[in-house]
C-alpha positions as CSV (number, residue, x, y, z in Angstrom):
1,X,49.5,35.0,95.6
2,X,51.8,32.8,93.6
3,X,49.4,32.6,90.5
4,X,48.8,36.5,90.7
5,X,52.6,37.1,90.5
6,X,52.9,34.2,87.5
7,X,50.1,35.9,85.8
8,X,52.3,39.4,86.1
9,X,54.8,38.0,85.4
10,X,54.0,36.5,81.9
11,X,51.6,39.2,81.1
12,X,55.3,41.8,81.3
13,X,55.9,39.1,78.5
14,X,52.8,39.3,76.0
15,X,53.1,43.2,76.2
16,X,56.4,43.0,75.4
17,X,56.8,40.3,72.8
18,X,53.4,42.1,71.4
19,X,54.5,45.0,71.2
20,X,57.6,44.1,69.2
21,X,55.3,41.7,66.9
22,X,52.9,44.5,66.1
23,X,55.0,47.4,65.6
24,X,57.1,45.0,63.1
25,X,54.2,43.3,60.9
26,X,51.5,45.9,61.6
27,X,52.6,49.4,62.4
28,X,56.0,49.8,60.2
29,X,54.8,48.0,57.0
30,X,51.2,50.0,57.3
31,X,52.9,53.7,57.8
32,X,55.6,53.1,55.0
33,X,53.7,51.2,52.6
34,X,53.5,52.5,48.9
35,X,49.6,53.0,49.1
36,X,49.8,55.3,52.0
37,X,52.9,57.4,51.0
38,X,51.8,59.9,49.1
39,X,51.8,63.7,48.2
40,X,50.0,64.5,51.3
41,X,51.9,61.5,53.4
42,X,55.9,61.4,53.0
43,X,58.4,58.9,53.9
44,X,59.5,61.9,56.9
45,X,55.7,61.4,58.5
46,X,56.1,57.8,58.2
47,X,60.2,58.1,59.4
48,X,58.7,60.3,62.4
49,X,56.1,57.9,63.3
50,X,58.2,54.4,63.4
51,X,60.9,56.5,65.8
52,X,58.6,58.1,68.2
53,X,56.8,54.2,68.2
54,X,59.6,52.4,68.6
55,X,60.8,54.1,71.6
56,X,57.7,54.0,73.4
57,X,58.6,50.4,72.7
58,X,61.5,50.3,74.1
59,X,60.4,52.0,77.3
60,X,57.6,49.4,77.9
61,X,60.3,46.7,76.8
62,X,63.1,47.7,79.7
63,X,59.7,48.1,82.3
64,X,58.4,44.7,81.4
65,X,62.0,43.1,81.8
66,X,62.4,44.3,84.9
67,X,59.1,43.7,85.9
68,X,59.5,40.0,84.6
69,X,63.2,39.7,86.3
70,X,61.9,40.7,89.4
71,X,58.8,38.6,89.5
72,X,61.0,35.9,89.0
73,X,63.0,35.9,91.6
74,X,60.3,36.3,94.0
75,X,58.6,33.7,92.5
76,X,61.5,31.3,93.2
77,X,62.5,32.7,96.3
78,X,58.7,32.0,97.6
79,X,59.0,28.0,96.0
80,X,62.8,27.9,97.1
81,X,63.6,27.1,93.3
82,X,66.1,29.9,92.8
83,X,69.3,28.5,90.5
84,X,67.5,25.5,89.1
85,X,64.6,27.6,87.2
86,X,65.3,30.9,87.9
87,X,68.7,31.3,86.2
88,X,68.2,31.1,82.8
89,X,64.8,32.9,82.4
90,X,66.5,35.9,84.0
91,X,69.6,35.9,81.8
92,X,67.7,35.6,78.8
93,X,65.2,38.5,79.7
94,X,68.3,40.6,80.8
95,X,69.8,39.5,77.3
96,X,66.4,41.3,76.2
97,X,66.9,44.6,78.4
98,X,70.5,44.7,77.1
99,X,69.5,44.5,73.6
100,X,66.9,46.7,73.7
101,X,68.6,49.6,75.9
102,X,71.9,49.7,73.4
103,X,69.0,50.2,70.8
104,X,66.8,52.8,72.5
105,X,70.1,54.8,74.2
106,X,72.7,53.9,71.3
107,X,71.3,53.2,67.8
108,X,68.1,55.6,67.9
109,X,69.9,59.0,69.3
110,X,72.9,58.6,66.7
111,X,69.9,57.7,63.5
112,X,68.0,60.9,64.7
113,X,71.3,63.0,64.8
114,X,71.4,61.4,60.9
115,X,67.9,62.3,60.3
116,X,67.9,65.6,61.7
117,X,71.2,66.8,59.8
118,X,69.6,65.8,56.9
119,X,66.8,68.0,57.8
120,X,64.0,64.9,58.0
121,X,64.3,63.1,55.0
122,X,67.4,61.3,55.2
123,X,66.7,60.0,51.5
124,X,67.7,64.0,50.1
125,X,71.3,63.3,51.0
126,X,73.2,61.7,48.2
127,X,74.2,58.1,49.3
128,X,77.9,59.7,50.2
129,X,76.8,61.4,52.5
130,X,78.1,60.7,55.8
131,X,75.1,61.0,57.9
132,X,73.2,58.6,55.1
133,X,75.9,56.5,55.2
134,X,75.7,56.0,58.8
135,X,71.9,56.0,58.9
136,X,71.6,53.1,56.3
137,X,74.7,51.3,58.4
138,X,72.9,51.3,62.1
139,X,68.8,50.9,60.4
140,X,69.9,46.9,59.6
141,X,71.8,47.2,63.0
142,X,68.3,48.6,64.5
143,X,66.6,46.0,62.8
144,X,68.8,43.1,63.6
145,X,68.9,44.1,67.3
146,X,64.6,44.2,67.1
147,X,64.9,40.3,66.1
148,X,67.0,39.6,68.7
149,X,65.3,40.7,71.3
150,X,62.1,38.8,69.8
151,X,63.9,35.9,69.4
152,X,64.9,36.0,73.0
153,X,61.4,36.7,73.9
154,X,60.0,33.6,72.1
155,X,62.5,31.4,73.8
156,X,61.5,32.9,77.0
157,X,58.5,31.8,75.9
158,X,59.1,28.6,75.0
159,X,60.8,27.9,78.5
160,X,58.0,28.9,80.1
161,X,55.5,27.1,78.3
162,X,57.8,24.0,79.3
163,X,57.9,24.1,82.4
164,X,55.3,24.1,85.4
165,X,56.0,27.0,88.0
């Protein structure tokens, strides 16, 4: 029972921490690279795509948090090793689940209300616009946000790796 839950437990990890990893050095870089953009491909497609990927990301991000939170704790209820090694882990993936729910319920909503008043392609406003001028404030914040929560996750990571549990 115990190594079924640890293997649950750091799997809600891998998917997460994987997920982040690909969609930021595979799947963003591949859909808006030069190459592929294109008469027949525009920076809207690719703008459509990284949005709609992203917060299927999130979604499996908050699920394997609290899947990794709760695992946790059970795990160190069942070894009676709750504040010494359970305390940290927890706040650290909860750091994660923060992070990535102000993105998912704060950032995105208000960069598609940016997108969609500039009717897809936020690049045909003039950079004075207001919506522009918000969108290219909050993508860094989006993007900053992403690296936290992976840098979370490979500290997580790390701690686990340490330790024998």
């Amino acid at each position: 029972m115990l190594t079924t839950l640890r293997f649950f437990r750091l799997l809600s990890l891998i998917v997460w921490l994987g997920g982040i990893i690909f969609f930021a050095f595979v799947l963003a870089p591949t859909v808006f690279a030069p190459f592929v953009v294109s008469r027949t491909h525009s920076f809207v497609l690719s703008g459509e795509i990284v949005a709609a990927s992203l917060s299927k990301l999130h979604w499996i991000g908050l699920v394997c948090g609290v899947v990794f939170i709760v695992i946790s704790i059970v795990l160190a209820l069942l070894k009676k090793t709750f504040l010494a090694r359970t305390i940290f882990p927890c706040m650290l993936a909860a750091v994660m689940i923060l992070l990535t729910a102000y993105s998912q319920f704060s950032i995105m909503p208000r960069m598609e209300r940016d997108r969609i008043t500039a009717g897809g392609d936020i690049d045909s406003l003039s950079t004075t616009h207001p919506a522009r001028a918000e969108f290219e404030r909050l993508h860094p914040r989006s993007e900053h946000v992403e690296e936290a929560v992976l840098f979370c996750g490979l500290a997580l990571t790390v701690l686990l790796a340490r330790r024998q549990d």
